[in-house]
C-alpha positions in Angstrom: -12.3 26.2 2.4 -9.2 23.7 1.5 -9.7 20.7 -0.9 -9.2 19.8 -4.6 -11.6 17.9 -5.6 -12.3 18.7 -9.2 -16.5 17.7 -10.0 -15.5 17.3 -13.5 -13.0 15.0 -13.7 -14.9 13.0 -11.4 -18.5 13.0 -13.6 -16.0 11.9 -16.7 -14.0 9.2 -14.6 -17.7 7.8 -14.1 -18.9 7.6 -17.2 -15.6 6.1 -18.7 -16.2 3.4 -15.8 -19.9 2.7 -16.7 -18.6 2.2 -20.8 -16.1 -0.1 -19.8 -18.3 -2.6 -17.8 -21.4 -1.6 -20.3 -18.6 -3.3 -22.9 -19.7 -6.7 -24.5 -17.1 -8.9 -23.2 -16.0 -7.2 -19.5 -17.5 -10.1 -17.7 -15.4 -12.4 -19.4 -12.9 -11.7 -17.1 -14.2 -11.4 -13.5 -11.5 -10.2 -11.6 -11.5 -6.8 -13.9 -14.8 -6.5 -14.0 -15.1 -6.3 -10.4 -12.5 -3.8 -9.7 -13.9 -1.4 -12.4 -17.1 -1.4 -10.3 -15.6 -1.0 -7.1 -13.9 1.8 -8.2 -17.1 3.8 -10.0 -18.8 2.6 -6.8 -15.9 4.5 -4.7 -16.0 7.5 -7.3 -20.2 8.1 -7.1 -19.7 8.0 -3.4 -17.4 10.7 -3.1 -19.2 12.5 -6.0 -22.4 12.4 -3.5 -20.5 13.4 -0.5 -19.2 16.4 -2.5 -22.7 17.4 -3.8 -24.4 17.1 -0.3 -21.1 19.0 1.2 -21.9 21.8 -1.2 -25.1 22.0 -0.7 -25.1 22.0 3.1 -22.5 24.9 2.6 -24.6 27.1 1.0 -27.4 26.5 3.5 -25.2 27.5 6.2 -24.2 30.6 4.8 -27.6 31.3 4.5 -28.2 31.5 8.3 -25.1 32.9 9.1 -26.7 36.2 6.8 -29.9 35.7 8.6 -28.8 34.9 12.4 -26.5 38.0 14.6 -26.5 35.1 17.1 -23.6 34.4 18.9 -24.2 31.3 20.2 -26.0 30.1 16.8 -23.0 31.4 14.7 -20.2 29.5 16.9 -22.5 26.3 16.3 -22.3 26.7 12.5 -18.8 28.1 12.3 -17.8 24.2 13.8 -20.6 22.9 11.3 -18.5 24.7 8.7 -14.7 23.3 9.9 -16.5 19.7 10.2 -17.1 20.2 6.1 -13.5 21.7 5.8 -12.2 18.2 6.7 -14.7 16.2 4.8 -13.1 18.0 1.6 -9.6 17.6 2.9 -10.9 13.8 2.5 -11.9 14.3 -0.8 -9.1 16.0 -1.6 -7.0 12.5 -0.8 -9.6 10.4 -2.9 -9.0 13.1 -5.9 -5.1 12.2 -5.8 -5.4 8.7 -6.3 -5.5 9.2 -9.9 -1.9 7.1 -10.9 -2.4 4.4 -13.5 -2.1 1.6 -10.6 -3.7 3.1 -8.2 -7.0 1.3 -7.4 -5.4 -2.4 -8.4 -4.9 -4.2 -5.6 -0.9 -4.8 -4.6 1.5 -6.7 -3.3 3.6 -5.7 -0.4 7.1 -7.5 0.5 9.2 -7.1 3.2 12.7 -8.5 3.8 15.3 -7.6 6.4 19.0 -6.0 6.0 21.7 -6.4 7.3 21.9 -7.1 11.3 20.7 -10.6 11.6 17.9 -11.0 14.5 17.8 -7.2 15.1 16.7 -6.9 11.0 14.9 -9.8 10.8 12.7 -8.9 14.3 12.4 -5.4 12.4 10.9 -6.9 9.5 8.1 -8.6 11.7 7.1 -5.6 13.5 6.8 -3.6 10.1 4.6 -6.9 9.1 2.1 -6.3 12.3 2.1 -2.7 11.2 0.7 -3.3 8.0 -1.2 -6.0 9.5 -3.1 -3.8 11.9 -3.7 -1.2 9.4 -5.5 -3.3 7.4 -7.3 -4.7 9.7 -8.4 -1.0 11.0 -9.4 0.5 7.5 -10.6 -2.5 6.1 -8.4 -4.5 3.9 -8.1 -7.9 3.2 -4.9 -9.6 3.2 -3.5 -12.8 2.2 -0.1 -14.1 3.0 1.2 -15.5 -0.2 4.8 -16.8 1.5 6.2 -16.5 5.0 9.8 -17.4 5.4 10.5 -17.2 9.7 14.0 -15.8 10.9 16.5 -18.4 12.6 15.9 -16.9 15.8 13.0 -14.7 15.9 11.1 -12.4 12.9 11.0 -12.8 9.6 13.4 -13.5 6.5 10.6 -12.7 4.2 7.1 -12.1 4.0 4.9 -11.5 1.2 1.3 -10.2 1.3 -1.8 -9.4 -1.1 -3.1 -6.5 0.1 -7.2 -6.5 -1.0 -9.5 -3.1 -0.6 -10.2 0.2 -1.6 -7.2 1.7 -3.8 -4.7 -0.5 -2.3 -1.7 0.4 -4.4 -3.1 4.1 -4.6 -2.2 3.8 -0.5 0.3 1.4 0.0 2.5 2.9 -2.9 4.3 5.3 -0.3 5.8 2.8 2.1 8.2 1.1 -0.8 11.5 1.6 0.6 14.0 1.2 3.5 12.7 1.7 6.6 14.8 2.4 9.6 14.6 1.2 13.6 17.0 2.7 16.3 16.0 1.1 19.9 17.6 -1.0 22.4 18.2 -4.5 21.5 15.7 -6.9 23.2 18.7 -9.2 22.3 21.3 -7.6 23.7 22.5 -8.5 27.2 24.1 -4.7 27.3 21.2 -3.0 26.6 22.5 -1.0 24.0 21.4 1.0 21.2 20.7 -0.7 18.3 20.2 0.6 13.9 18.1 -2.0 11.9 16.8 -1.7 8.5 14.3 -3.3 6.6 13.0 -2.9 2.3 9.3 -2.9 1.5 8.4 -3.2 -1.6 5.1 -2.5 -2.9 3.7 -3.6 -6.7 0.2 -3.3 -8.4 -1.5 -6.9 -8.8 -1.6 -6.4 -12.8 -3.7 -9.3 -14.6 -5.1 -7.2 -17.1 -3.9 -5.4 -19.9 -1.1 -7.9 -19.9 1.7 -6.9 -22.8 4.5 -9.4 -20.8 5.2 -12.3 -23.1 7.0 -15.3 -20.8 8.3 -18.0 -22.8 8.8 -21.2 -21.0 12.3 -22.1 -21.6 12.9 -18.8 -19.4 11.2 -20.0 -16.2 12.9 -22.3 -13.7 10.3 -23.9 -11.4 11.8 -25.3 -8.1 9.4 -27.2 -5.7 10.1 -28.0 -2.3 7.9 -28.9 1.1 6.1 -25.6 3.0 6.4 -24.5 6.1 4.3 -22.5 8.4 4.9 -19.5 11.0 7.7 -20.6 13.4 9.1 -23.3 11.2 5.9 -25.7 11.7 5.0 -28.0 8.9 2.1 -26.9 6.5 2.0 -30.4 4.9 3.8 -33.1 4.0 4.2 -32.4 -0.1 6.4 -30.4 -2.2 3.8 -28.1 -2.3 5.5 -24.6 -2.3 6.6 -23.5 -5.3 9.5 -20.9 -6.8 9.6 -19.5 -9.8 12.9 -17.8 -11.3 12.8 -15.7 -14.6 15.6 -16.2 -16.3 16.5 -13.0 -18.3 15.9 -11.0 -15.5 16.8 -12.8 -12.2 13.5 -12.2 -10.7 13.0 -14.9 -8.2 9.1 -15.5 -6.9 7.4 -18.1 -4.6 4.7 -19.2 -3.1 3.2 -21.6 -0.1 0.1 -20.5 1.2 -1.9 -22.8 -1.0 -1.8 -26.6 -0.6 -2.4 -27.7 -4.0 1.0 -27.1 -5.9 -0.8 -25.6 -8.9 -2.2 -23.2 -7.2 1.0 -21.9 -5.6 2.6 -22.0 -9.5 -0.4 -19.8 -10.5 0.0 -17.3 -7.8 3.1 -17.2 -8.1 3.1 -16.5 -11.4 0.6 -13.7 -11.1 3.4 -11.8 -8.8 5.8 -12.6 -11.3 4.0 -11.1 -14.7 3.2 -7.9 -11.5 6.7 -7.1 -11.3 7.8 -7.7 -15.0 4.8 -5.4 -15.7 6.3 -3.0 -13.0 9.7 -3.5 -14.2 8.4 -2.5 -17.7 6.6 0.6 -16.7 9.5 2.3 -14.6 11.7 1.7 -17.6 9.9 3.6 -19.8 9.4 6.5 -17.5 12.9 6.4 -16.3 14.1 9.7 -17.9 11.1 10.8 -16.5 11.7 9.9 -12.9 15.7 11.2 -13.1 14.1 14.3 -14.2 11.9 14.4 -11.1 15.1 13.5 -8.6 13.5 10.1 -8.1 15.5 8.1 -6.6 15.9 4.1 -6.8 14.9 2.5 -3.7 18.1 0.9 -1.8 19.8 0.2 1.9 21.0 3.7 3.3 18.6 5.9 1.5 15.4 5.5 4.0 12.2 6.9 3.8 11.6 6.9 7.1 13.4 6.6 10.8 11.2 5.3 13.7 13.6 5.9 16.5 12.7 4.9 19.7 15.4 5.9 21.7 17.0 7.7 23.2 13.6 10.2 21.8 10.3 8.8 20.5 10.1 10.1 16.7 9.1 9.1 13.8 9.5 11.3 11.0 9.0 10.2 6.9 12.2 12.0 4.9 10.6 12.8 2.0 7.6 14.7 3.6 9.2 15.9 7.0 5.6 14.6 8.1 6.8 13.6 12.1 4.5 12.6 15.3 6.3 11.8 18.7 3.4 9.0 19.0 5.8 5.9 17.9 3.7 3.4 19.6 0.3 4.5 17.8 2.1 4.3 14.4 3.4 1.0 15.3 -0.2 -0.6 16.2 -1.0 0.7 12.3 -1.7 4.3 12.2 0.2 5.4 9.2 -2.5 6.5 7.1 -1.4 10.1 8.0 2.2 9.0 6.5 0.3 7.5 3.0 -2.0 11.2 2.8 1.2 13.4 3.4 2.9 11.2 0.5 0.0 11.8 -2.1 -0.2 15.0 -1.2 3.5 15.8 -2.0 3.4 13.9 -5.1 0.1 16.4 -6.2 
């Protein structure tokens, strides 16, 4: 039988859970508090799911000693496989062990180069996401939305909400790359788009960033909706640009200006955070032939013609069923990733 999920680490990962919220002052912060005990709620359940797969196993085997049946044998052998892929389950659940990985995240996507083509791109990675959360249970919320000139998306941000989010999500940072024919092109020809994703942990705890104020710029200006249509008719949107490092965040889902500034700021202390922790395991990464994310080094090609493909360059994971990964079923694409990073 396949699988490596280890019993032991999983008992200890519980018990350091259970400390933390049995700590005097856990609740103080709510947001925390809650996603330590969604995680030992997530850990006992797969510890449970283990125990009972173990146990059934061993019952099994005892009737395939005690039964020369044919017909009683098959029935357990397929018994048997259906635990095999429980475990392989498991297995995933046991790799999604990275410091970040059960916070919940924040996934942008922006368009390259191509105009209309990148920007149309962009959206239909957006519905992708979209419809994967919405099939494995995720919450989203769209913290800015900037529509392309003609059709797509400039920009989208999203908070994605759930069960290891940035444990799952983690995979699909980087450039992603289309090859169809244009829907805007009068020729019909073939068409190469790209488009970044960029994935960071919502970090609000454990917070080492210091931000002075003198090294914010906050710009307010009025919000608009999907397809350009007023939100309201204040400068409610907000961006925020740090200073010393250029990072640039904003925000206009929220009416109330505040708001946006705190969210806003949230994503902004995320990425510094982010930004902090891959420069200290830099060397690390170089050692590992990690390379920076950028246009022209994709993790994966979705081509659509003249072949239906779409293949992940990191795993050589591939299924000819484009229009089912498109509608949101990527979550083979996220296992193959954790798997390869084991």
């Amino acid at each position: 039988m396949g699988g490596h999920f280890d019993l032991d680490i999983k008992l200890k990962k519980i018990e350091e859970l259970e400390n933390k919220l049995n700590s005097p002052n856990i609740w103080d912060d709510a947001s925390y508090a809650n996603q330590i005990s969604a995680e030992l709620t997530t850990i006992k359940k797969s510890v449970i799911i283990f125990q009972d797969v173990q146990n059934n196993l061993t019952s099994y085997r005892e009737l395939l000693n005690e039964f020369n049946d044919e017909e009683m044998v098959n029935e357990i052998e397929l018994k048997i496989e259906e635990l095999d892929e429980i475990i392989d389950n498991l297995e995933i659940s046991n790799l999604l062990n990275g410091k970040y990985d059960g916070y919940n995240c924040y996934l942008e996507i922006h368009p390259g180069a191509g105009g209309t083509e990148a920007c149309d791109w962009a959206d239909i990675l957006n519905r992708m996401y979209q419809m994967f959360c919405n099939k494995h249970d995720y919450k989203f919320e769209i913290i800015d939305y900037q529509a392309g000139d003609e059709a797509g998306i400039k920009t989208i941000i999203m908070k994605i909400i759930g069960n290891y989010p940035y444990g799952y999500f983690k995979g699909e940072q980087g450039v992603h790359r289309l090859v169809r024919i244009s829907p805007f092109d009068s020729n019909a020809r073939r068409h190469t788009s790209f488009a970044a994703v960029s994935v960071i942990p919502e970090i609000d705890t454990e917070i080492n960033i210091e931000i002075k104020p003198d090294d914010i710029r906050v710009d307010v200006y009025r919000a608009s909706g999907k397809g350009g249509q007023g939100v309201n008719t204040t400068d409610s949107a907000v961006r925020l640009t740090h200073i010393p490092s250029g990072l640039v965040v904003t925000c206009q889902n929220e009416r109330s200006q505040i708001k946006n500034k705190e969210q806003a700021m949230k994503v902004l202390i995320s990425k510094l955070e982010q930004k902090a922790f891959e420069k200290q395991n830099e060397q690390v990464n170089s050692m590992k032939g990690h390379q920076n994310i950028e246009f022209g080094s994709q993790i994966r090609n979705y081509t659509l013609e003249p072949y239906r493909l779409v293949k992940d360059t990191r795993t050589g994971y591939e299924t000819s069923n484009t229009e089912a990964v498109l509608n949101g079923n990527i979550i083979p694409f996220m296992q193959e990733y954790l798997k390869m990073r084991r």
